[in-house]
C-alpha positions in Angstrom: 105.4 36.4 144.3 103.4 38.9 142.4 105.5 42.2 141.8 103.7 45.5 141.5 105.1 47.1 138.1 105.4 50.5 139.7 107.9 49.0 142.3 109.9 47.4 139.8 110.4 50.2 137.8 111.7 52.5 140.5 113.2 49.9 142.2 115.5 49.4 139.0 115.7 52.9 137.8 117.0 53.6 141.8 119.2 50.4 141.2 121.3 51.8 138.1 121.9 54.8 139.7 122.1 58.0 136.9 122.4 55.8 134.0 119.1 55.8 132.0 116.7 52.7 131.7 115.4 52.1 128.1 111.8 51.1 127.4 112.7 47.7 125.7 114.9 47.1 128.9 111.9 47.7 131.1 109.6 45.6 129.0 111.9 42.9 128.8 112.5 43.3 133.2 108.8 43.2 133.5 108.6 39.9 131.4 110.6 38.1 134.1 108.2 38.7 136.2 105.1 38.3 134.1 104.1 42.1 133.4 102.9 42.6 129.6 103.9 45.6 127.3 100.7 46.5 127.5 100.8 47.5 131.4 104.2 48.5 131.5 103.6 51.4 129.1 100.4 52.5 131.3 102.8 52.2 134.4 105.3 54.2 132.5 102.6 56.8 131.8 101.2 57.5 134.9 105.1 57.7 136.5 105.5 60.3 133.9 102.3 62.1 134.6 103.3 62.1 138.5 107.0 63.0 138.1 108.2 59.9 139.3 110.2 59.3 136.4 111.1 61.7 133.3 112.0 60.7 129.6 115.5 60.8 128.9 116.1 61.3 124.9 113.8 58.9 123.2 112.7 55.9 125.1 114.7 56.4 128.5 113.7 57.2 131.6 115.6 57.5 134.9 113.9 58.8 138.4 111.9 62.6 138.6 112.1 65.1 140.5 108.9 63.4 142.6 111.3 60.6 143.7 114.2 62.3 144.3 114.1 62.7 147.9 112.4 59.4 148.7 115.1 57.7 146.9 118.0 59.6 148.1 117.1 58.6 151.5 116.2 54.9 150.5 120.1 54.7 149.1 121.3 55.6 152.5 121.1 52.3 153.7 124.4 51.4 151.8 125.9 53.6 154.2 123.9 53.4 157.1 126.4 52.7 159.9 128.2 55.6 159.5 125.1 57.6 160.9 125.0 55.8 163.7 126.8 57.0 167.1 126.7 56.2 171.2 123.1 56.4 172.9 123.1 58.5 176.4 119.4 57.6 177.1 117.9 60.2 175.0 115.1 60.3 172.8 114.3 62.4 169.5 110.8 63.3 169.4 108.2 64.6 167.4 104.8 66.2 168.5 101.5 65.8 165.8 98.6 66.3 168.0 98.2 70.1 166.1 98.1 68.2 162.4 95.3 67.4 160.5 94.5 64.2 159.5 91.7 64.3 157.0 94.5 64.3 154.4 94.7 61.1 152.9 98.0 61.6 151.5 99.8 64.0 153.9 99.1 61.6 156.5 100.4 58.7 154.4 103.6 60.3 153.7 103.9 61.9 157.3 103.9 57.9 158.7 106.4 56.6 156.2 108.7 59.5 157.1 108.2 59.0 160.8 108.5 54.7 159.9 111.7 55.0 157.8 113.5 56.9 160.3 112.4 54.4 163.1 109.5 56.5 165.6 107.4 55.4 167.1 104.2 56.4 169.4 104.8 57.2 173.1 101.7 58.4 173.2 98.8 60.2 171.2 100.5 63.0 169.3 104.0 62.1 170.5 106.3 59.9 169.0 109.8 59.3 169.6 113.2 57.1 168.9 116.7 56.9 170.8 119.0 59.8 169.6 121.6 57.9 168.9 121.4 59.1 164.9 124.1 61.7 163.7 125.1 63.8 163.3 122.4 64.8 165.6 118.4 66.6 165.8 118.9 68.9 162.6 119.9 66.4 160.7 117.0 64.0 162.0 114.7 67.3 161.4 115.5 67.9 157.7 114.9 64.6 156.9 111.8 64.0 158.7 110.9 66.9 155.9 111.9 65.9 153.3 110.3 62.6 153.3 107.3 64.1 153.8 106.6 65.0 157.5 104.5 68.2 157.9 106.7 71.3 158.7 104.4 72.4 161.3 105.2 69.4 163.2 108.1 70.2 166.1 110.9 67.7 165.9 113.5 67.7 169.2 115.2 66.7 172.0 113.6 64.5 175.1 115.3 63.9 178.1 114.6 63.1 181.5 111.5 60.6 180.9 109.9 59.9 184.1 110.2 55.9 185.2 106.8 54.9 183.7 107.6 56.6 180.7 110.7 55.3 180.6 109.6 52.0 180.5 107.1 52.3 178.0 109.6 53.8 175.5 111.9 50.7 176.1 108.8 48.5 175.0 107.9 50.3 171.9 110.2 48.6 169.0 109.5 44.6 168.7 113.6 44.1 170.1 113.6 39.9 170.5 112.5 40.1 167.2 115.1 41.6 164.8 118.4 39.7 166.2 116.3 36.9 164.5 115.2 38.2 161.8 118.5 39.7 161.1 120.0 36.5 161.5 117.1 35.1 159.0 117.6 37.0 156.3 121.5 36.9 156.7 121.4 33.3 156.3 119.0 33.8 153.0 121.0 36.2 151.5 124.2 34.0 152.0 122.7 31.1 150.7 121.6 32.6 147.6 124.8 33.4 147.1 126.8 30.7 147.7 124.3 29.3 144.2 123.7 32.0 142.3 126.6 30.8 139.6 124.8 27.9 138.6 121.4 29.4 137.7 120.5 30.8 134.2 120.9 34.7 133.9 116.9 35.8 133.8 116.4 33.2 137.1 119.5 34.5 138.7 118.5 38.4 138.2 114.4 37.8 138.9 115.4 35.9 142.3 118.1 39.2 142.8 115.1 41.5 142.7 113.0 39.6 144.9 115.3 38.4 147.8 117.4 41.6 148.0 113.9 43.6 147.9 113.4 41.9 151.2 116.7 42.6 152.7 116.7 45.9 151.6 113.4 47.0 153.1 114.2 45.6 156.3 117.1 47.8 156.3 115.4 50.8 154.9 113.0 50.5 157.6 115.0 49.1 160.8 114.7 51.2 163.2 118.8 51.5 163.9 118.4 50.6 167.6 121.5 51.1 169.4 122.0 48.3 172.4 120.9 47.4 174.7 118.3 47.1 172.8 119.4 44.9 169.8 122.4 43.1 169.6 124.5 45.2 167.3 126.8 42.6 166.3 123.8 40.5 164.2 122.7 44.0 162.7 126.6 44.6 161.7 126.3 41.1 159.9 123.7 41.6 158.2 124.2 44.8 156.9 127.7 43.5 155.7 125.4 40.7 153.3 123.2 42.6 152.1 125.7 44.8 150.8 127.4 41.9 149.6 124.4 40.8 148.1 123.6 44.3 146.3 126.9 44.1 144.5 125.8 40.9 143.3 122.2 41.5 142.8 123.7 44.8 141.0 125.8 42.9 138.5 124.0 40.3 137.5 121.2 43.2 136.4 124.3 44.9 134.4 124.7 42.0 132.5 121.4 40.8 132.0 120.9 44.3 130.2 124.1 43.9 128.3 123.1 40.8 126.7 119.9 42.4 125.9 121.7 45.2 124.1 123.8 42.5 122.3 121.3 40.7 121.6 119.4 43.9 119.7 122.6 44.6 117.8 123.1 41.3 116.6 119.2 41.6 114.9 120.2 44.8 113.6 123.0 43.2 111.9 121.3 40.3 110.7 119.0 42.5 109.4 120.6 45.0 107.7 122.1 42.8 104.8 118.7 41.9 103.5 117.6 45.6 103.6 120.5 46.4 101.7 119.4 43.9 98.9 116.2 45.1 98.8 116.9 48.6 98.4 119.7 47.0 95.6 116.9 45.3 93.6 114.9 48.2 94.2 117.1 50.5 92.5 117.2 48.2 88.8 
């Protein structure tokens, strides 16, 4: 699978949290996956230039002020769950007939922040999700902002749908389809596990990357359904694996970097004797 080096690097720098990535780090992530130097450093200085990332003392970088909000809201998946309470038969919703849409980019980021918190269309204008989120509309609203939905839009409360309406909200979200896919991934992420030990530490941490991507964007993009229409049991699972699977995803990346870093002081070392002769035979 071909990984875009602009994902990876935000990926990991979201990954190891507030401590700093170092350039030979990156350069030596991007190698397990077939990125040269060469494109790295271009990556490096465009995510710079956009304030996606910012240099940390000389030759680190951890996430800007550009992907602060984005990734605060993609970490929320560890703790998901606990923002989700009982469904009465309500909706959230959120009008956008008034916005523009010859904006490229606002309306790019005004459907990821309406994907990642699970709307969808009711109609042209109008999208909506059950309100089973808390703690509750303002929350949901501040959000929806800060991931990029215009503030003009109007974010509430919908209740009382009339039958026919009714019935098309309960058909918007693909439902038979994520008890499986749950159940899919669950399985993946289990099995990975259950083998991980026995592969080599670059194999173990590139295959980390790539099957916990997968997991993790379902989750960061599940719509959070309450029943009836999932099953919530299969979503529980799930959840409980992948975070299983991000602690061990996690460390295996901590000491893949460690042995880089011990590997780079053990050629200093090796190293500094023979510049200590020179500069002895220099001085006679």
């Amino acid at each position: 699978m071909k990984v875009n080096p602009k994902n990876l690097i935000l990926e990991l720098l979201l990954a190891v949290g507030e401590k700093p990535m170092t350039a030979r780090e990156a350069i030596l992530a991007c190698a397990l996956f077939g990125i040269s130097e060469n494109s790295l450093r271009v990556t490096l200085t465009r995510l710079t230039a956009a304030n996606l990332i910012v240099m940390v003392g000389r030759g680190a970088y951890r996430l800007g002020p550009a992907a602060t909000d984005l990734a605060d809201e993609v970490a929320t998946w560890r703790t998901v769950e606990t923002r989700l309470g009982p469904w009465h038969g309500g909706y959230f919703g959120v009008h956008c007939g008034a916005l523009g849409r010859s904006d490229r980019m606002a309306l790019q980021r005004r459907e990821r922040a309406l994907q990642m918190l699970g709307f969808r269309p009711l109609e042209r204008g109008l999208y909506i999700r059950p309100d089973n989120l808390i703690p509750g509309i303002n929350d949901v609203r501040q959000r929806l902002y800060k991931l990029g939905l215009d503030r003009e839009a109007s974010v509430f409360l919908i209740s009382g749908l009339d039958a026919e309406r009714e019935s098309q909200a309960q058909h918007l979200w693909d439902s038979d389809a994520l008890a499986p896919t749950y159940a899919r991934l669950r399985v993946q992420l289990e099995a990975w596990m259950a083998s991980a030990q026995q592969l080599p530490l670059e194999t173990a941490a590139r295959d980390a990357f790539l099957v916990g991507g997968s997991a993790i964007h379902q989750l960061v993009f599940d719509p959070l359904l309450p029943e009836p229409f999932i099953d919530a049991a299969q979503r529980h699972a799930f959840i409980q694996a992948v975070q299983r699977f991000d602690e061990t995803g996690r460390a295996i990346w901590i000491r893949l970097f460690d042995s880089y870093a011990e590997a780079s002081s053990a050629a200093q070392a090796l190293s500094q004797p023979a510049e200590l002769e020179s500069d002895h035979e220099s001085s006679h």
